[in-house]
Biopython code that builds the backbone (N, CA, C, O; Angstrom):
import numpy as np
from Bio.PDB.StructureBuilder import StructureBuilder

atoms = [
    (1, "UNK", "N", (-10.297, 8.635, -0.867)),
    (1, "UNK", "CA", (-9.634, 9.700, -1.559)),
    (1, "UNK", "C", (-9.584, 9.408, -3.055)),
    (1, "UNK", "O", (-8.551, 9.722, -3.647)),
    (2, "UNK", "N", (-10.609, 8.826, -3.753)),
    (2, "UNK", "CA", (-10.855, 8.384, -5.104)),
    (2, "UNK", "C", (-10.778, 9.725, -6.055)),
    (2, "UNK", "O", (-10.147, 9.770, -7.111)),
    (3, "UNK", "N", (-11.647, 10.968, -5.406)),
    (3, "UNK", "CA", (-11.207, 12.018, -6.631)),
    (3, "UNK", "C", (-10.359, 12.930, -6.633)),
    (3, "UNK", "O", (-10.230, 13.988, -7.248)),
    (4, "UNK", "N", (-9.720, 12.319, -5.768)),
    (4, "UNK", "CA", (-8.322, 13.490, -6.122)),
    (4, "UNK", "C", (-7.077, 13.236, -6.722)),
    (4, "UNK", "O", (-6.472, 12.239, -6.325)),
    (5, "UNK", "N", (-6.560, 13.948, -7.615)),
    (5, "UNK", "CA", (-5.393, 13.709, -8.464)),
    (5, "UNK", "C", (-4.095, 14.046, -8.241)),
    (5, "UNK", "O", (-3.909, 15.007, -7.494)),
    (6, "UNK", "N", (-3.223, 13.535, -8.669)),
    (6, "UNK", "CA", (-1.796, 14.086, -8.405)),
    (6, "UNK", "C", (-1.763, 15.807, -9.162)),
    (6, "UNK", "O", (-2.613, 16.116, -9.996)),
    (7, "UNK", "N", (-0.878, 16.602, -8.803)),
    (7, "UNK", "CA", (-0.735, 17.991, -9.356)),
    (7, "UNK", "C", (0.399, 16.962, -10.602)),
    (7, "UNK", "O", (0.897, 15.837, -10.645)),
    (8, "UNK", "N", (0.359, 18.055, -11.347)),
    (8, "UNK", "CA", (1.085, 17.723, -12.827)),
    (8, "UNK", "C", (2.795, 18.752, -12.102)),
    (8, "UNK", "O", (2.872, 19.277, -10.991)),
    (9, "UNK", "N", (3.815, 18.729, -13.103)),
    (9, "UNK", "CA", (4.602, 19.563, -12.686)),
    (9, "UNK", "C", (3.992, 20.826, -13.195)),
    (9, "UNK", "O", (3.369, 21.457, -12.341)),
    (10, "UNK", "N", (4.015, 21.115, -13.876)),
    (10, "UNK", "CA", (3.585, 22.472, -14.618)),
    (10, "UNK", "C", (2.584, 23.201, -14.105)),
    (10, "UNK", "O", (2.420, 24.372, -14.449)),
    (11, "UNK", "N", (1.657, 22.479, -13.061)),
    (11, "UNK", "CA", (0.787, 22.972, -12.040)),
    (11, "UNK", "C", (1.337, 23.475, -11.296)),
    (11, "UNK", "O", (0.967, 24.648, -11.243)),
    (12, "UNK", "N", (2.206, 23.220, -10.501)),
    (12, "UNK", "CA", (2.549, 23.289, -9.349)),
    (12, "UNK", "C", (3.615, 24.485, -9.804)),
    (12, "UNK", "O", (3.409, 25.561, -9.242)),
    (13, "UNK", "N", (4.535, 24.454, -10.582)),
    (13, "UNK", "CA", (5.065, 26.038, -10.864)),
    (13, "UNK", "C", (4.100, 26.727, -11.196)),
    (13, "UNK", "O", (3.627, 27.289, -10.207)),
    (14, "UNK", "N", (3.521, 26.982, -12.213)),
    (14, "UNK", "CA", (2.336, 27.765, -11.877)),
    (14, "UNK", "C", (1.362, 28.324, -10.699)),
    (14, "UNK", "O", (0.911, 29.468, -10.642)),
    (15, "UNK", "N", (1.183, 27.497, -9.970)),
    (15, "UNK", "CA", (1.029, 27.938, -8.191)),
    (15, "UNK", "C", (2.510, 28.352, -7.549)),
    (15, "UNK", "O", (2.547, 29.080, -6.558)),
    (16, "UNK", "N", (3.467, 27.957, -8.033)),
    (16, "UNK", "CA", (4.752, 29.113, -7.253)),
    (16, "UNK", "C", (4.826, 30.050, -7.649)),
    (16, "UNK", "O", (5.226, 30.912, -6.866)),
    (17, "UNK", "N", (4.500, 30.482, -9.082)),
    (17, "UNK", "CA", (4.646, 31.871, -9.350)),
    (17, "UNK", "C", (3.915, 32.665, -8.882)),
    (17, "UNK", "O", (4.355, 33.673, -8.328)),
    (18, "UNK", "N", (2.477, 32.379, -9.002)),
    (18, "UNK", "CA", (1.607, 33.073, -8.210)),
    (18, "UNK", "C", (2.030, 33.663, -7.163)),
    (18, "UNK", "O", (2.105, 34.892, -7.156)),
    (19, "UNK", "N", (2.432, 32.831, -5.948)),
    (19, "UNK", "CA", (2.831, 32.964, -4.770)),
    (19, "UNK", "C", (4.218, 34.120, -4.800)),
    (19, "UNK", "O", (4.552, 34.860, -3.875)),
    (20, "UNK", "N", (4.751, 34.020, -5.912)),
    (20, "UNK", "CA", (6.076, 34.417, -5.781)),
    (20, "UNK", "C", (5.893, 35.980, -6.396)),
    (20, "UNK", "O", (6.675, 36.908, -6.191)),
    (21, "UNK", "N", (4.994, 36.018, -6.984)),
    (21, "UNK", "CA", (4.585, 37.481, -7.723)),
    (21, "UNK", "C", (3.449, 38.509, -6.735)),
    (21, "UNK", "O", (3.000, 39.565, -7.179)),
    (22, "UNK", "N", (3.020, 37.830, -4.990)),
    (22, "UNK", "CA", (2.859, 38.515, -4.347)),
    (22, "UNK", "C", (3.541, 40.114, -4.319)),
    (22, "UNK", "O", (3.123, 41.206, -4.704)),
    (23, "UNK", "N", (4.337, 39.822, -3.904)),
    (23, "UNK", "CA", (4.975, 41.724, -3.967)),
    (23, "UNK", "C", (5.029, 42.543, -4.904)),
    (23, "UNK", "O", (5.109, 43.767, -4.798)),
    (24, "UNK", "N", (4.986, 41.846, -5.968)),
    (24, "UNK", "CA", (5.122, 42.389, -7.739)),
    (24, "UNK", "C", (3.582, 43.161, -7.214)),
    (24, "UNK", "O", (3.434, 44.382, -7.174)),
    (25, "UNK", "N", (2.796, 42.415, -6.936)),
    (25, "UNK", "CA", (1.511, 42.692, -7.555)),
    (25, "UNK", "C", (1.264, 43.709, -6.004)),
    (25, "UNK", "O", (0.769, 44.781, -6.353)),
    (26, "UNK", "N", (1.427, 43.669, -4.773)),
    (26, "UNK", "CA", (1.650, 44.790, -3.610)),
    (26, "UNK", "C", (2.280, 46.242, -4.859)),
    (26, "UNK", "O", (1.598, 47.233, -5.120)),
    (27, "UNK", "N", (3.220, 46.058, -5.242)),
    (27, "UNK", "CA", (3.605, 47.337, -5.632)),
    (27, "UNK", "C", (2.833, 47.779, -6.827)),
    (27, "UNK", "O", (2.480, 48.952, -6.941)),
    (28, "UNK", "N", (2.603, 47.010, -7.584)),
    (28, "UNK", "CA", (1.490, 47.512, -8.337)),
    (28, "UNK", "C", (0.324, 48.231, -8.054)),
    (28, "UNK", "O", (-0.161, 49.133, -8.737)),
    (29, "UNK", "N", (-0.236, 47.616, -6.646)),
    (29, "UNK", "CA", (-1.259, 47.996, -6.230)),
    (29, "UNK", "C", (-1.157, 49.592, -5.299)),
    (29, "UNK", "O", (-1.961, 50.510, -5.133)),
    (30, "UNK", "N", (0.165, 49.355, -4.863)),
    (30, "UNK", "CA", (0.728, 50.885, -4.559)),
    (30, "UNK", "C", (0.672, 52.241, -5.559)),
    (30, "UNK", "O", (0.327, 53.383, -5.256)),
    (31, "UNK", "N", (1.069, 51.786, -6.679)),
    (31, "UNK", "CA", (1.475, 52.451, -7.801)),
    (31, "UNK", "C", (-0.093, 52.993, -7.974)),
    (31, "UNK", "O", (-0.640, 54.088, -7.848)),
    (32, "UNK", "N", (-0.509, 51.698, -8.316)),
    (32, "UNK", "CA", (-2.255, 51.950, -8.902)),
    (32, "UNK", "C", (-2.851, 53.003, -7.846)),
    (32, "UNK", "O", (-3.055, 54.163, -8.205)),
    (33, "UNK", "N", (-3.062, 52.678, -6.846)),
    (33, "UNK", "CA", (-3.256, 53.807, -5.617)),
    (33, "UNK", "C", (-2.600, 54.913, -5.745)),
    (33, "UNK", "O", (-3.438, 55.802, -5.598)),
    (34, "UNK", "N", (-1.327, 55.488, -5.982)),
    (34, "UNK", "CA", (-0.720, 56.474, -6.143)),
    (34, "UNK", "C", (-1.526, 57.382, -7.148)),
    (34, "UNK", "O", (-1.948, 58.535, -7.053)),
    (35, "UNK", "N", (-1.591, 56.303, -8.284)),
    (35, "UNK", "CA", (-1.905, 57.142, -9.855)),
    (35, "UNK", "C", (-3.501, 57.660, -9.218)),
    (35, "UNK", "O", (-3.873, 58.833, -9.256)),
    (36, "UNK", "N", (-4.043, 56.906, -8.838)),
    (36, "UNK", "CA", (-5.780, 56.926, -8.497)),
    (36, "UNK", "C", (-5.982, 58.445, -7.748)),
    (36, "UNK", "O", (-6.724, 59.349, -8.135)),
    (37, "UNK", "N", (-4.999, 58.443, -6.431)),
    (37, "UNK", "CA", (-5.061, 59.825, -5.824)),
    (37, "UNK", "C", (-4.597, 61.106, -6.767)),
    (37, "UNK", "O", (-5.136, 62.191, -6.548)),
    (38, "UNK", "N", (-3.720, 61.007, -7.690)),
    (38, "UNK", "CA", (-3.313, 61.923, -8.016)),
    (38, "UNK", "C", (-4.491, 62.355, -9.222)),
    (38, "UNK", "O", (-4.762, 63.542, -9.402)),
    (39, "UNK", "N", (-5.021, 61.478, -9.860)),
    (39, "UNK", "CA", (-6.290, 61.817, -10.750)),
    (39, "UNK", "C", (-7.300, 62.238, -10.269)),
    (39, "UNK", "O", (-8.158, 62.913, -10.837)),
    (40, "UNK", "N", (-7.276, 61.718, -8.714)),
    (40, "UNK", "CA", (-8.735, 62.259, -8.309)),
    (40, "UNK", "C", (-8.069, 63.872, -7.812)),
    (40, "UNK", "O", (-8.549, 64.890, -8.311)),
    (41, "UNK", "N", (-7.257, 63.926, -7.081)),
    (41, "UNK", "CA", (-6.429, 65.253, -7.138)),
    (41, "UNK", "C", (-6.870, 66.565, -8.075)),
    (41, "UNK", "O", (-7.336, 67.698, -7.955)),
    (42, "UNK", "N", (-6.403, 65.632, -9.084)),
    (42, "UNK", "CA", (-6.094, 66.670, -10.657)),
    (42, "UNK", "C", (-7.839, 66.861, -10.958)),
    (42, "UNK", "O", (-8.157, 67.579, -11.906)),
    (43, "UNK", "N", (-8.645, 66.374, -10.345)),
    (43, "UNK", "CA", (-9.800, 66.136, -11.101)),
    (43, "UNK", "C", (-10.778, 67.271, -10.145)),
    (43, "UNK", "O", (-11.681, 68.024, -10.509)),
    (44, "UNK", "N", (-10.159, 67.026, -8.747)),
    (44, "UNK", "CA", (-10.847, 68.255, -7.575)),
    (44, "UNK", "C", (-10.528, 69.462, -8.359)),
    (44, "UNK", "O", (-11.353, 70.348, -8.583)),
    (45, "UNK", "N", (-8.833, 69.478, -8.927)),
    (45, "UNK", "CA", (-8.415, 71.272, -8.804)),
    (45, "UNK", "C", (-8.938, 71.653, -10.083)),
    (45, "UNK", "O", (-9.160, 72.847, -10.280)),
    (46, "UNK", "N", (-9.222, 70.606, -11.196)),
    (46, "UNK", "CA", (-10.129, 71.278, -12.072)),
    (46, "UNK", "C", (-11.778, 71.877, -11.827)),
    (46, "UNK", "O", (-12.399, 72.918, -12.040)),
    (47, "UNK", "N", (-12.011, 70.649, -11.300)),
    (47, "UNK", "CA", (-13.660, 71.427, -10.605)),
    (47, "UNK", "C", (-13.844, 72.113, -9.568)),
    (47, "UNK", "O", (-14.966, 72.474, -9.212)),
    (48, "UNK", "N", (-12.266, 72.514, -8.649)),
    (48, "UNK", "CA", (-12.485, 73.944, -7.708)),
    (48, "UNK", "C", (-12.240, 75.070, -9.158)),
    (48, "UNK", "O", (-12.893, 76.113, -9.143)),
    (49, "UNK", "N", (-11.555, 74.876, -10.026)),
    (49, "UNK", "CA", (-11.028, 75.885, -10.957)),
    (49, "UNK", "C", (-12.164, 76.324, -11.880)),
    (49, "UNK", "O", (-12.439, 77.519, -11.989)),
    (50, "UNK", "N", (-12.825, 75.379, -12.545)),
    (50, "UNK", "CA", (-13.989, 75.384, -12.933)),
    (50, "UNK", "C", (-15.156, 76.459, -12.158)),
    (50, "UNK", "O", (-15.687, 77.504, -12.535)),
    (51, "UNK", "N", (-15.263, 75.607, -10.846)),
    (51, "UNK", "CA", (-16.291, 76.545, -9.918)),
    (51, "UNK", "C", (-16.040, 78.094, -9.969)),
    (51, "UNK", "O", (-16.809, 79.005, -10.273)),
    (52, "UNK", "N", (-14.448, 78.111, -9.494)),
    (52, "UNK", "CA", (-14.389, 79.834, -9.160)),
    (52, "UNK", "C", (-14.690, 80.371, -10.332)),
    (52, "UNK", "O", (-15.460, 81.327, -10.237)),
    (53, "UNK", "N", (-14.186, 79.955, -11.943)),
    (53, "UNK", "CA", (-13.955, 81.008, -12.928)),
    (53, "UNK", "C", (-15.799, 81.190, -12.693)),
    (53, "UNK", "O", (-16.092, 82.215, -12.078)),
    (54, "UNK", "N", (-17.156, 80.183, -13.182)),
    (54, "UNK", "CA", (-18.316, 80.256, -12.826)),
    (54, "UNK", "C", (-18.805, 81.143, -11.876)),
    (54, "UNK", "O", (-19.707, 81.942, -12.131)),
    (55, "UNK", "N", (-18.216, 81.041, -10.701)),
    (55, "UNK", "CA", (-18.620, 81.971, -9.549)),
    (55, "UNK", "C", (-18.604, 83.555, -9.874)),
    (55, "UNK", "O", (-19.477, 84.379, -9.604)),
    (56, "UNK", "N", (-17.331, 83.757, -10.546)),
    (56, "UNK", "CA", (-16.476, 84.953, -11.210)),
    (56, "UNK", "C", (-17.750, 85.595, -11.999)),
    (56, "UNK", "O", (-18.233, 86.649, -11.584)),
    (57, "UNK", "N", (-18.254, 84.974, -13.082)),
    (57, "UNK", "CA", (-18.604, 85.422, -14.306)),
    (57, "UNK", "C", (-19.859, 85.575, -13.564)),
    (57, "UNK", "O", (-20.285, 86.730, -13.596)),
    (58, "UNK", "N", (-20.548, 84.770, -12.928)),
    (58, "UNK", "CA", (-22.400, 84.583, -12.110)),
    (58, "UNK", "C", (-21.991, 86.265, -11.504)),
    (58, "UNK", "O", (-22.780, 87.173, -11.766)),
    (59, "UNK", "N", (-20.910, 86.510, -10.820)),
    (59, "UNK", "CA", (-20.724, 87.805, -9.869)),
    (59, "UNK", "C", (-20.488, 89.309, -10.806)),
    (59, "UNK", "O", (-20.670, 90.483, -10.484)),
    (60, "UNK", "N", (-20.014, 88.687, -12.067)),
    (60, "UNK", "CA", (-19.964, 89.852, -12.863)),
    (60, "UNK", "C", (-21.121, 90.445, -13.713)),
    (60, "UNK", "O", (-21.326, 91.613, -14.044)),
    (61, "UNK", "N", (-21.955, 89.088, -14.023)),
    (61, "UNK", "CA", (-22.967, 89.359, -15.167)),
    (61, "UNK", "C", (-24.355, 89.789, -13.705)),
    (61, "UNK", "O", (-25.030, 90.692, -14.199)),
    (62, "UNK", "N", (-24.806, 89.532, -12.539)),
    (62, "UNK", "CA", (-25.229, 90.158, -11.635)),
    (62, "UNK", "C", (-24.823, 91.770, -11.384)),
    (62, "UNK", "O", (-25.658, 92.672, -11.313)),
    (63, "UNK", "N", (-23.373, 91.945, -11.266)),
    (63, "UNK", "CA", (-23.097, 93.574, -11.330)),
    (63, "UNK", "C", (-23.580, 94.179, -12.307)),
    (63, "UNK", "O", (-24.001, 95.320, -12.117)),
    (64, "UNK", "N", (-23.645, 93.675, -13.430)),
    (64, "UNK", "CA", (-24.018, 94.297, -14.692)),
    (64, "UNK", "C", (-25.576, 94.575, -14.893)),
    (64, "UNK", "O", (-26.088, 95.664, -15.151)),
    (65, "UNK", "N", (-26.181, 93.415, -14.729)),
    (65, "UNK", "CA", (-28.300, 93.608, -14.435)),
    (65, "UNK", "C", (-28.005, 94.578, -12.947)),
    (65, "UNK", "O", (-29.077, 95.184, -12.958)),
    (66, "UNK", "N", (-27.385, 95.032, -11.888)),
    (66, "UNK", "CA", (-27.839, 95.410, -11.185)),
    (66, "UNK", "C", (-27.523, 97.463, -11.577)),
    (66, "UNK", "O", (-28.103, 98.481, -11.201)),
    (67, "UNK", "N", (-26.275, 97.187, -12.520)),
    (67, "UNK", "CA", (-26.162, 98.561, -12.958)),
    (67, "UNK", "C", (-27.476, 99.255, -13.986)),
    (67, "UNK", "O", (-27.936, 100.381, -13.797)),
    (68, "UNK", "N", (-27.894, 98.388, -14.988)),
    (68, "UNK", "CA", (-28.697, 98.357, -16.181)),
    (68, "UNK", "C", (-30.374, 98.846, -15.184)),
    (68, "UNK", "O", (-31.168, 99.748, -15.452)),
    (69, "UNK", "N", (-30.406, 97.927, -14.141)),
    (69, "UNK", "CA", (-31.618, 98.104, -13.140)),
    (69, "UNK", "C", (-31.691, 99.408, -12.409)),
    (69, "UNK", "O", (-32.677, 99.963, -11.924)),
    (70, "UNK", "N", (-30.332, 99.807, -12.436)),
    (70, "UNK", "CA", (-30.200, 101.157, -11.854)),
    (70, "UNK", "C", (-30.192, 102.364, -12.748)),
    (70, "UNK", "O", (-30.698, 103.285, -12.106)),
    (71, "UNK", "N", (-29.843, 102.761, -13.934)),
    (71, "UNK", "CA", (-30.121, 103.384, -14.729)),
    (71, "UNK", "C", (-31.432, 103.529, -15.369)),
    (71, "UNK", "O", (-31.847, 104.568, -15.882)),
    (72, "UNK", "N", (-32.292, 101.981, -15.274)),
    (72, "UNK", "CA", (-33.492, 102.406, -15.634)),
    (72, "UNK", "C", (-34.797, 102.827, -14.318)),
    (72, "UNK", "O", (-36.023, 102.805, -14.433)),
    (73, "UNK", "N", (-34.038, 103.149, -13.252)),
    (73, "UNK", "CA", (-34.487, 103.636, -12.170)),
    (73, "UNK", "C", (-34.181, 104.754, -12.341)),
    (73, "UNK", "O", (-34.853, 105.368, -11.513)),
    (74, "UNK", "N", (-33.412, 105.662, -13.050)),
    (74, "UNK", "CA", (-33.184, 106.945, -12.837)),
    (74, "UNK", "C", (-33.870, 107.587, -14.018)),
    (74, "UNK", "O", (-33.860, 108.811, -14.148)),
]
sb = StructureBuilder()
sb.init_structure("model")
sb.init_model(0)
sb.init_chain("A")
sb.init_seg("    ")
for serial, (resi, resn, name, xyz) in enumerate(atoms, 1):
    if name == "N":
        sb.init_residue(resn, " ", resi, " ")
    sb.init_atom(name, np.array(xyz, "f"), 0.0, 1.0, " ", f" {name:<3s}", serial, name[0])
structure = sb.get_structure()
């Protein structure tokens, strides 16, 4: 057992905190998850919102070439 060393003190608190900041860092990771869904959330209802107004305008500017197509049919 030639290469192994004693831990220093200051090591060894340093490995308790770690240990001891388990849950700190669980709720963080909750939080972080929370924030993550709600961005990806916010990020769907802009690009369903996005889509429809697009859908809207594709359905209006079509009514319009199909009126223009019809007048120059008559």
């Amino acid at each position: 057992m030639k290469g192994r060393r004693e831990k220093k003190k200051g090591e060894e608190e340093a490995g308790d905190e770690m240990s001891g900041d388990e849950k700190t860092g669980g709720e963080k990771t909750s939080s972080a998850r929370r924030q993550s869904e709600l961005r990806q959330r916010e990020m769907w209802r802009r690009e369903s919102l996005l889509l429809s107004v697009t859908l809207e305008s594709s359905r209006r500017t079509n009514m319009q070439r199909g009126r223009e197509a019809e007048k120059r049919k008559q």
